[in-house]
C-alpha positions as CSV (number, residue, x, y, z in Angstrom):
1,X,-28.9,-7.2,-1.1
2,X,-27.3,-5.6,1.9
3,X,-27.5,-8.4,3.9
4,X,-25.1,-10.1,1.7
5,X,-22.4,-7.6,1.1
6,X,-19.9,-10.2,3.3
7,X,-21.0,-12.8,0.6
8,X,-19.8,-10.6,-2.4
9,X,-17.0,-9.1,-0.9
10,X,-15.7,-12.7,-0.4
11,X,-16.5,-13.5,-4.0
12,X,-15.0,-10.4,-4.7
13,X,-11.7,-11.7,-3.3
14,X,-11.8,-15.4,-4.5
15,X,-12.2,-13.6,-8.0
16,X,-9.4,-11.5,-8.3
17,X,-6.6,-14.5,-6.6
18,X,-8.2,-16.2,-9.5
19,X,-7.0,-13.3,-11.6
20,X,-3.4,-13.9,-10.2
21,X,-3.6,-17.4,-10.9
22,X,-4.1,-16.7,-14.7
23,X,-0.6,-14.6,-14.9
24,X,1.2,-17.9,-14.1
25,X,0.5,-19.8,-17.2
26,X,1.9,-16.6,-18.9
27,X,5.2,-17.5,-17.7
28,X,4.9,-20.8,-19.1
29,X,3.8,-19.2,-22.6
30,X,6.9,-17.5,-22.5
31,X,9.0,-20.4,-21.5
32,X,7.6,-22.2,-24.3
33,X,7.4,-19.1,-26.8
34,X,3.8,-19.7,-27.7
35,X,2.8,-16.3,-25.9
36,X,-0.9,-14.9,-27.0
37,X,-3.6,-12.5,-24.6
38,X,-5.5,-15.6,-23.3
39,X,-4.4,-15.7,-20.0
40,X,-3.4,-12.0,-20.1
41,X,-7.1,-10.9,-21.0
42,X,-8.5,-13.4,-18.8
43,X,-6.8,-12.1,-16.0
44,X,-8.0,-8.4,-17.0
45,X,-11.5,-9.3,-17.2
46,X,-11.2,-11.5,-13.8
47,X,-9.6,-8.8,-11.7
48,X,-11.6,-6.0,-13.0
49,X,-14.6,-7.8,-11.9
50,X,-13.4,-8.9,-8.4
51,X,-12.5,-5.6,-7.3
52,X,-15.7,-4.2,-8.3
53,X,-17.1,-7.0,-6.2
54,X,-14.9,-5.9,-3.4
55,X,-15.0,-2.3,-3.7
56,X,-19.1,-1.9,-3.7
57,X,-19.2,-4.1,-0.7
58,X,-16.1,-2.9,1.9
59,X,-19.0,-1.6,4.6
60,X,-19.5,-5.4,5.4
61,X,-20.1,-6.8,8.6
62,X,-17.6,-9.4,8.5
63,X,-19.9,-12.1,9.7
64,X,-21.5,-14.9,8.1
65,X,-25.0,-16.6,8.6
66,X,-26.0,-19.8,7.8
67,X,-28.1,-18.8,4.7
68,X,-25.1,-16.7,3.5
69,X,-22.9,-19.6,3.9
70,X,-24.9,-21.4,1.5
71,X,-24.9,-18.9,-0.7
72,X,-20.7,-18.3,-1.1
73,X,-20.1,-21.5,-1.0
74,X,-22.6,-22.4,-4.6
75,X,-21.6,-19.0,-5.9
76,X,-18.1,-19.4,-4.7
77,X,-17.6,-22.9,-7.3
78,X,-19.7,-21.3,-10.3
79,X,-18.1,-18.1,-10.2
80,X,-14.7,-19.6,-10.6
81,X,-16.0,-22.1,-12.9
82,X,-17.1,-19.3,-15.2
83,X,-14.1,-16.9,-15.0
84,X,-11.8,-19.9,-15.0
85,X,-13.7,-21.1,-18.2
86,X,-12.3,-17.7,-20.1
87,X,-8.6,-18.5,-20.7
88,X,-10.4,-21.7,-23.3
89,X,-13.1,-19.2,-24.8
90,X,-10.1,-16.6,-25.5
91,X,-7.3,-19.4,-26.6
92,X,-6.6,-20.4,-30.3
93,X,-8.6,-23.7,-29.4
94,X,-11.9,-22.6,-30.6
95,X,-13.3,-24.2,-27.7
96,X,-17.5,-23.4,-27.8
97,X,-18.4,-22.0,-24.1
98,X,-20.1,-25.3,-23.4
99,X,-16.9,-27.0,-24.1
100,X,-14.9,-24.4,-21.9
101,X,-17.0,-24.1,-19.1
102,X,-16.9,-28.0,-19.3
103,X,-13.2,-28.0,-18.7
104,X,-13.5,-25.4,-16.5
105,X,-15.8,-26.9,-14.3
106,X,-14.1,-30.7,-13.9
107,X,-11.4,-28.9,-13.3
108,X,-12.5,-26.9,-10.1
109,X,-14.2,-29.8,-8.8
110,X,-11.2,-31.9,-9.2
111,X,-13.5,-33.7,-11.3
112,X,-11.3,-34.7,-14.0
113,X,-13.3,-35.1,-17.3
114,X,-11.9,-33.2,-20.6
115,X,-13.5,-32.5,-24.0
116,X,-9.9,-32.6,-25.3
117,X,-8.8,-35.1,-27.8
118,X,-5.5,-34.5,-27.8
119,X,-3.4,-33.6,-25.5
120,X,-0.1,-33.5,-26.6
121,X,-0.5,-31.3,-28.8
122,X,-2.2,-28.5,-26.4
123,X,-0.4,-25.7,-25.3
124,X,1.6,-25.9,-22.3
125,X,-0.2,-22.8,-20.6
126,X,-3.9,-24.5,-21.5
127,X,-1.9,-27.8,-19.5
128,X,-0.9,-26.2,-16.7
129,X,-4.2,-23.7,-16.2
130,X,-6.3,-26.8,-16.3
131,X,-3.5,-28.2,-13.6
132,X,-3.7,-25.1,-11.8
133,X,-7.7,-25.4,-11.5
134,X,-7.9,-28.6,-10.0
135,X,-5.3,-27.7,-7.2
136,X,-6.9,-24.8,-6.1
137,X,-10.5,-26.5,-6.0
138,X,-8.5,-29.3,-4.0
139,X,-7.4,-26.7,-1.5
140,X,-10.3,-24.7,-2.0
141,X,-13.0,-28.2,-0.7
142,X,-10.2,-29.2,2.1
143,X,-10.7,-25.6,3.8
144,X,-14.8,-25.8,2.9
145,X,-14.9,-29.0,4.8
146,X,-13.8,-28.9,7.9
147,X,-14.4,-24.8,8.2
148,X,-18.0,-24.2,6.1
149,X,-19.7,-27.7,5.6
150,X,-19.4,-28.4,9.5
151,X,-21.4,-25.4,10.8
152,X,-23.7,-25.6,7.8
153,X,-24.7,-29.2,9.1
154,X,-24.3,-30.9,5.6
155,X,-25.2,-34.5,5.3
156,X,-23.4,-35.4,8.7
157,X,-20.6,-33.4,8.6
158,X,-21.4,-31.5,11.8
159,X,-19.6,-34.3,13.6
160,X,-16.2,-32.8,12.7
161,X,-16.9,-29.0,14.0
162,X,-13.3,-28.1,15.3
163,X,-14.6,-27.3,18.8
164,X,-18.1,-27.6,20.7
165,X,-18.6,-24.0,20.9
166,X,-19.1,-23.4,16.5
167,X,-21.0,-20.7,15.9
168,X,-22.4,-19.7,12.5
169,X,-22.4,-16.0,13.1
170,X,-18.0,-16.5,13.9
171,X,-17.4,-18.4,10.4
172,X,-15.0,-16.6,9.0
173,X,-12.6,-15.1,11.7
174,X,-12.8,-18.9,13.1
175,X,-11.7,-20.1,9.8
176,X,-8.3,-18.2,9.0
177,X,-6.3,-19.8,11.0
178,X,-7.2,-23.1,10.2
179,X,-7.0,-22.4,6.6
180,X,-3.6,-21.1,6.7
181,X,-2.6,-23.8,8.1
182,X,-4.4,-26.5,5.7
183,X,-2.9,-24.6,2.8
184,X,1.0,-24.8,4.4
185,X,0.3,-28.6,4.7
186,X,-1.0,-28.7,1.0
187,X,1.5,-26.3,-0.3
188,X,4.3,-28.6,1.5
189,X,2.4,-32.1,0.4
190,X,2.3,-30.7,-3.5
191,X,6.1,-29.3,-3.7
192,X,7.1,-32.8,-2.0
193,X,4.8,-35.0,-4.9
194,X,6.5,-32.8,-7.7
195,X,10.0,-33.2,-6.6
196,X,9.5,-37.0,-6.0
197,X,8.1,-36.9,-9.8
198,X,11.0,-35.2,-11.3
199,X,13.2,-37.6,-9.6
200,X,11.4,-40.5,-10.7
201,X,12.3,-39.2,-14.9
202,X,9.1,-36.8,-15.2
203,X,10.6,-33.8,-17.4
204,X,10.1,-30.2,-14.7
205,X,7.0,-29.8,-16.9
206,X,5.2,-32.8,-16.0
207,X,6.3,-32.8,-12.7
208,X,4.1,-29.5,-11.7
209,X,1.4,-30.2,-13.3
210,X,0.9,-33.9,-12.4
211,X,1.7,-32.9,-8.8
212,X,-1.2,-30.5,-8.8
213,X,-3.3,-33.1,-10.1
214,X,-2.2,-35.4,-7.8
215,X,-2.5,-34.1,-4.6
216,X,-5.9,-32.7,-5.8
217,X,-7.2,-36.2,-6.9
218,X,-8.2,-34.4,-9.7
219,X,-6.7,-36.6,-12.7
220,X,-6.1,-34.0,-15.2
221,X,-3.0,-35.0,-17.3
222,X,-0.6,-33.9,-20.0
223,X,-1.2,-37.1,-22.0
224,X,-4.1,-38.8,-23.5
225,X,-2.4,-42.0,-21.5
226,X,-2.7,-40.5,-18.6
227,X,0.0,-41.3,-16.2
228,X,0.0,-44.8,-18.3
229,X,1.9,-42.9,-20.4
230,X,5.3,-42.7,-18.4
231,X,4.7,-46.6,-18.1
232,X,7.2,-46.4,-15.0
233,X,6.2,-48.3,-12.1
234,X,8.3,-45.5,-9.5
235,X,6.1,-42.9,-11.3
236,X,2.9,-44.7,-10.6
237,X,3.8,-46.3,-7.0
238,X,5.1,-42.0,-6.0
239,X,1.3,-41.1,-7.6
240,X,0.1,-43.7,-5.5
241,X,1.0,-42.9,-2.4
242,X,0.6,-38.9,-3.0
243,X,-2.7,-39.8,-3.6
244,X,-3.3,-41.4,-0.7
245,X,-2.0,-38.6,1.1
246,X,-4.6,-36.4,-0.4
247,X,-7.1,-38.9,0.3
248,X,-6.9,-38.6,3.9
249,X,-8.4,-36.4,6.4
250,X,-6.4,-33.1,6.2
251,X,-7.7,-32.7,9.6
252,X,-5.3,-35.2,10.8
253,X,-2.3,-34.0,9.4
254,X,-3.1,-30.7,11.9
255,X,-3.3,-32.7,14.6
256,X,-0.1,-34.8,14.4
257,X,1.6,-31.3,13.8
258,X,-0.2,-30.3,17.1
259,X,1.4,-33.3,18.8
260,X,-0.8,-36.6,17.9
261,X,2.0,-38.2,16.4
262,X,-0.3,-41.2,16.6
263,X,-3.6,-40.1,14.5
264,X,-2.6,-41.6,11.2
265,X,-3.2,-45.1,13.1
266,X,-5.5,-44.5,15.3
267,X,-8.2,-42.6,13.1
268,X,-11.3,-44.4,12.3
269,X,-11.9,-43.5,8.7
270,X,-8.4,-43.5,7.8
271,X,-8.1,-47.2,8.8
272,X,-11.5,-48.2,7.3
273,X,-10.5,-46.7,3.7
274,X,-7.2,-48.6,3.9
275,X,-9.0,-51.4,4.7
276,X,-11.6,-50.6,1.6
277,X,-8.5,-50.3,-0.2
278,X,-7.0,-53.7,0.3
279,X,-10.2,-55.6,0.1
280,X,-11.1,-54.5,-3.4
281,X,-7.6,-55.1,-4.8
282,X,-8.1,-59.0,-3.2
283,X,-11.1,-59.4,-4.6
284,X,-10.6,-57.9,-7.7
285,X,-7.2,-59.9,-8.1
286,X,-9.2,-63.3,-7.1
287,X,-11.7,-62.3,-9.9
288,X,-9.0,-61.9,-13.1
289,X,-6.6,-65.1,-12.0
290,X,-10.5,-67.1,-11.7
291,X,-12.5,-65.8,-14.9
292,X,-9.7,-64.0,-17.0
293,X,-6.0,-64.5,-16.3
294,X,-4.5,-62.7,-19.3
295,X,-5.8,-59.5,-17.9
296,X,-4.3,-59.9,-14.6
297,X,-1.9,-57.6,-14.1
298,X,-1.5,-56.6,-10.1
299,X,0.4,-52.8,-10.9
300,X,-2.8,-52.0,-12.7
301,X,-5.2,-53.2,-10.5
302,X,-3.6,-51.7,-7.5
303,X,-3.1,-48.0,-9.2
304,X,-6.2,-48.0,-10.8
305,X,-8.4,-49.1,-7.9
306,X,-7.1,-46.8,-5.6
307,X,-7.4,-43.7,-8.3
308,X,-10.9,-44.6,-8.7
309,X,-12.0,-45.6,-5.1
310,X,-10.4,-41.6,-4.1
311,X,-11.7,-39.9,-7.5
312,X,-8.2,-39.2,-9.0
313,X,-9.3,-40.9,-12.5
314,X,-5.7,-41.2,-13.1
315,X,-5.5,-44.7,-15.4
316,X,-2.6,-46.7,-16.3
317,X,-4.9,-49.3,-18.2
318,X,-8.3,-50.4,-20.3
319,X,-9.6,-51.6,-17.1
320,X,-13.9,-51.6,-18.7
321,X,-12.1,-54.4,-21.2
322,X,-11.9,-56.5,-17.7
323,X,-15.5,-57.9,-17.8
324,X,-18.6,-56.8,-16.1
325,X,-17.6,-57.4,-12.4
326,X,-14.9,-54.9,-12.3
327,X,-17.0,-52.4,-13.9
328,X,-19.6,-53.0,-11.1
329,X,-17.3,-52.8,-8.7
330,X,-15.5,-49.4,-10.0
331,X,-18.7,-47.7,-10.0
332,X,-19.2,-48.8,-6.4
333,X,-16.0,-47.6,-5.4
334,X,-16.8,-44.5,-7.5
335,X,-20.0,-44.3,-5.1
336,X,-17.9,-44.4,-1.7
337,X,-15.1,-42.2,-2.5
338,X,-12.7,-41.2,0.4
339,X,-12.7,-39.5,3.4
340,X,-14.4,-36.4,5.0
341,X,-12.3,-33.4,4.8
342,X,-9.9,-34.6,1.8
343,X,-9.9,-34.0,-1.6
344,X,-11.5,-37.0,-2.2
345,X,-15.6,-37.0,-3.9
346,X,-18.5,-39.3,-3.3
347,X,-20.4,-40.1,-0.2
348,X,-17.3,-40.7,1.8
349,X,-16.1,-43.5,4.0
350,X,-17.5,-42.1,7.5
351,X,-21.2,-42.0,6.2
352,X,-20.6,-45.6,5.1
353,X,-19.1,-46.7,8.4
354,X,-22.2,-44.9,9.9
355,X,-24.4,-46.7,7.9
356,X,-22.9,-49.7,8.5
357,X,-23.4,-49.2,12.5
358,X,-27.0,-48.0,12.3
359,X,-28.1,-51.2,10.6
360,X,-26.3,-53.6,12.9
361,X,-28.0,-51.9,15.7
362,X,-31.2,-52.5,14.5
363,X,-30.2,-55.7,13.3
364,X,-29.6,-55.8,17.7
365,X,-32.9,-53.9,18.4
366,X,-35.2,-56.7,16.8
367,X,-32.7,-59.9,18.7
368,X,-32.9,-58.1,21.6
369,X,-36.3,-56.0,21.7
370,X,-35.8,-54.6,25.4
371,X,-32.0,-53.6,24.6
372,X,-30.5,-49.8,24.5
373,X,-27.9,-49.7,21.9
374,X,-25.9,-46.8,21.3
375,X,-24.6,-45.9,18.1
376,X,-21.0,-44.4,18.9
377,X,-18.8,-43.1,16.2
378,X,-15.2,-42.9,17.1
379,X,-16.4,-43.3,20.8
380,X,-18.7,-40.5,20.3
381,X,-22.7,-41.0,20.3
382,X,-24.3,-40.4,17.5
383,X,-27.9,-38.8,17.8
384,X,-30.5,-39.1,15.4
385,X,-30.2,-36.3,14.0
386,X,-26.7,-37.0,12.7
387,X,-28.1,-40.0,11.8
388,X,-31.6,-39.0,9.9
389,X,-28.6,-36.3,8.0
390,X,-26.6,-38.8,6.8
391,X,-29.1,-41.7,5.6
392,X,-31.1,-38.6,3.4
393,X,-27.5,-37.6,1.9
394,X,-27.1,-41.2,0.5
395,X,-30.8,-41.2,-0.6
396,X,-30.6,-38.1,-2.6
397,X,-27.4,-39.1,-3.4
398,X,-28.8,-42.4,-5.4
399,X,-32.1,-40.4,-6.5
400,X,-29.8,-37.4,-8.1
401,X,-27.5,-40.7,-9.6
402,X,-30.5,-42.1,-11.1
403,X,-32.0,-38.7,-12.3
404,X,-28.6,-37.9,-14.2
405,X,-28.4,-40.9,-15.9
406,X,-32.2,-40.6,-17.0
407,X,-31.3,-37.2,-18.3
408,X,-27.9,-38.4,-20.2
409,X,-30.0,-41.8,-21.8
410,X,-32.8,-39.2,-22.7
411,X,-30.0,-36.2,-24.4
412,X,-28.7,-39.8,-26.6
413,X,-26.3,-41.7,-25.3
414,X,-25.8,-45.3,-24.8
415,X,-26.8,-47.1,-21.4
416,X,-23.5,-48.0,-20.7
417,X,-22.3,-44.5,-21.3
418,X,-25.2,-42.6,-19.2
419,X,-24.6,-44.5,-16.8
420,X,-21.1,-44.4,-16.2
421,X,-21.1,-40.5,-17.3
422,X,-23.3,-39.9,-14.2
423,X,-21.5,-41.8,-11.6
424,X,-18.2,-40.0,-12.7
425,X,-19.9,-36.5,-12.1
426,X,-21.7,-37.2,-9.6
427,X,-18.4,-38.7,-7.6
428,X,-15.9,-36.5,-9.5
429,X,-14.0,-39.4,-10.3
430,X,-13.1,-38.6,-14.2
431,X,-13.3,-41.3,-16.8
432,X,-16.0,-43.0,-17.4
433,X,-16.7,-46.8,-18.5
434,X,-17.4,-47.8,-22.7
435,X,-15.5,-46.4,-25.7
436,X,-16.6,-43.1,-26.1
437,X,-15.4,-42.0,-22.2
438,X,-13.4,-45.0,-21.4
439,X,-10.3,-44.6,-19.4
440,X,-8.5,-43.7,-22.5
441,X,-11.8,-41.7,-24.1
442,X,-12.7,-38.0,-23.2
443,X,-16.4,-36.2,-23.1
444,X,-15.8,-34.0,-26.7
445,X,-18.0,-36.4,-29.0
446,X,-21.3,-36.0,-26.1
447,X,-24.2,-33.2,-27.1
448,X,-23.9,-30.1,-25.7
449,X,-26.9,-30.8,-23.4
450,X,-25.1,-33.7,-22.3
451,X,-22.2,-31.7,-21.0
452,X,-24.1,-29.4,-19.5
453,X,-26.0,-32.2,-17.0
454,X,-22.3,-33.9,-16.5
455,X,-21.8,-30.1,-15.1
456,X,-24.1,-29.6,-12.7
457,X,-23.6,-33.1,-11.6
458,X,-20.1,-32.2,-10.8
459,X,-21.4,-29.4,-8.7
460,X,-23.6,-31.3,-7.2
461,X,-21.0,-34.0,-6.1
462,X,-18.3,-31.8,-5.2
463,X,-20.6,-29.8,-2.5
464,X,-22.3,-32.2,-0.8
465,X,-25.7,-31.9,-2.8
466,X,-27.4,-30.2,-0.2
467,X,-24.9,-27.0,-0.2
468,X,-26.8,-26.4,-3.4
469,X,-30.4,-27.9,-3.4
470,X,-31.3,-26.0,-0.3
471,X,-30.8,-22.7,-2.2
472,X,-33.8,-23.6,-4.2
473,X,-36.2,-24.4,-0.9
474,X,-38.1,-21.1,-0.4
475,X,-38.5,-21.8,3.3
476,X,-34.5,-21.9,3.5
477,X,-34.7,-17.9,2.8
478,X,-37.3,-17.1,5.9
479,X,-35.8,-16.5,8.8
């Protein structure tokens, strides 16, 4: 295992910030006088076991190669899905493990899903640790994406290296200061959302937490509402708009602090999931005033499309009592998420836009047989290797969809819930579709094996697919 003492000393590192983390709801258990050794033993057991990690491996070599890149990144999410799963196991909740490392788990994929019933009665350090987890795995895929996924060539993403010269032996000393900055930005964008929210009436609280949640497009929230349960339209129109900001290339925002003052119009994904934005509100509008007017309500169908389209989950209404077309049409915006190198889930707009051009130019290539087409993205070419990458993402990508909801039909639930349970993990979007984890539902009532497929789709989903699957090709480990 000396090969991988870089690997573990990371881990090592990841584990005992996460042991920090775990002292801060302890300050709200003392705020709130409902002080017990959750957190406190948590962040023991946490600690203790990230130094030994980083103790046992300090002879490192500081570099990291493709296969270990794979490897911290898979071990990276389960770790902190496990240790993160301990403040539940030790609380006065009797959550099962299953149920904690549930939680645990939609919350560091900014996944969203909860197995609890009732929030408002929860204690306020349980709130803001589940909070907490979903802004750190926010930050924590921003800084995977544009450093790590890149360089490991997932599913098309090698088209946004940060220079030509990306080597996979350089990973990490070529990351830091890219990641510093990434976590000023969403350090700044999160304190900005949380003041706007206590402005808007949110008690200091609420404010926090939801701003975590926000900027993460996680969706956890303090209320089995959701943020319907403010029922202020400032509240929702500031979640809005902070969600859009997390839904956008975080990329971008280092550029026009490097002097593009001009890339938040001139970037091709940005302006294609605007424009995904405002076509499904149209045509989701057109659909209620045509088939069902007394559900037409524009506030709702704005928020809520745009929570589901980035994977926030966030809900502000009973939007599966719509009719079948919206449900359709959730789940396909569930399927195309946002964009590459946000918070955002599911296959992400540039693969689509991708798509889009491959098949119009061989939609060209049959009209014109003797043509030479090339398939540019952003005014760059696109070879085929980008392009063979991206079609087998959204391939597997439908297979795993399919294979999940086989399993969840098969463990005893109801089509409509199997369905919709596996296109929420698999896109990390949060609520699913049906009474039992409808907007206004949660995932406590499903079988244990059931929770533990909606898991692993949630890893799955949140990196990339292939940052996990390869580990189990035994070719992948030759070198």
């Amino acid at each position: 295992m000396s090969n991988y003492k870089t690997v573990f000393f990371t881990l090592g590192i990841l584990q005992i910030i996460l042991g920090i983390f775990m002292l801060i709801p302890v300050i709200a258990q003392f705020f709130y006088d409902d002080i017990d050794s959750s957190f406190l033993g948590s962040s023991i057991v946490t600690i203790i076991f990230g130094t030994l990690f980083f103790l046992s491996n300090l002879d490192h070599n500081k570099k990291l190669n493709l296969q270990q890149a794979f490897l911290l990144t898979a071990l990276s999410w389960l770790s902190i899905a496990i240790f993160g799963s301990l403040p539940f196991v030790f609380s006065n909740l009797n959550f099962s493990f299953t149920n904690a490392f549930f939680e645990s788990m939609s919350g560091i994929t900014t996944t969203g899903s909860t197995i609890i019933s009732n929030l408002e009665v929860i204690p306020k350090g349980i709130l803001l640790w589940r909070a907490i987890l979903q802004w750190l795995g926010g930050i924590g895929i921003i800084v995977m994406a544009i450093t790590l996924m890149p360089i490991m060539n997932v599913g098309g993403m090698q088209l946004f290296k940060i220079t030509s010269n990306d080597s996979s032996e350089k990973i990490l000393p070529k990351s830091k200061q890219i990641a510093l900055r990434l976590i000023f930005i969403y350090l700044f964008l999160t304190t900005l959302c949380a003041f706007s929210y206590k402005m808007l009436g949110m008690n200091l609280f609420d404010s926090i937490t939801h701003s975590m949640t926000t900027i993460a497009t996680g969706g956890f929230s303090n209320y089995n509402e959701s943020i319907g349960f403010f029922n202020s339209i400032s509240i929702e129109t500031s979640a809005m708009i902070f969600i859009i900001l997390g839904s956008l290339p975080f990329i971008a925002y280092i550029k026009f602090l490097n002097g593009d003052k001009k890339i938040f119009f001139t970037d091709i994904q940005i302006k294609t999931f605007l424009k995904v934005v405002l076509i499904s509100i149209i045509i989701l509008s057109i659909f209620l005033i045509l088939n069902n007017s007394a559900e037409f309500n524009f506030r709702s169908i704005l928020f809520n499309i745009i929570s589901i389209l980035t994977g926030t989950g966030y809900v502000n209404a009973q939007f599966d009592n719509w009719g079948g077309f919206p449900i359709i049409l959730f789940i396909i915006l569930m399927f195309i998420g946002g964009c590459a190198g946000s918070t955002t889930c599911g296959i992400k707009i540039f693969r689509i836009q991708i798509l889009y051009s491959f098949f119009v130019n061989q939609i060209r290539k049959i009209i014109y047989p003797k043509g030479i087409f090339v398939l540019k993205y952003d005014q760059n070419p696109v070879d085929d290797k980008f392009i063979a990458s991206i079609i087998s993402f959204i391939y597997l990508y439908l297979v795993i969809f399919f294979v999940i909801t086989a399993l969840l039909s098969l463990s005893g639930l109801d089509f409509i819930t199997s369905i919709s349970g596996a296109a929420t993990s698999i896109s990390n979007v949060g609520p699913g579709l049906g009474s039992t984890i409808g907007p206004n539902g949660n995932f406590s009532s499903l079988p244990d094996i059931s929770k533990w497929i909606l898991s692993l789709g949630m890893i799955l989903g949140r990196l990339e697919l292939f940052a996990i699957l390869v580990l189990f090709l035994p070719s992948f480990w030759k070198n």
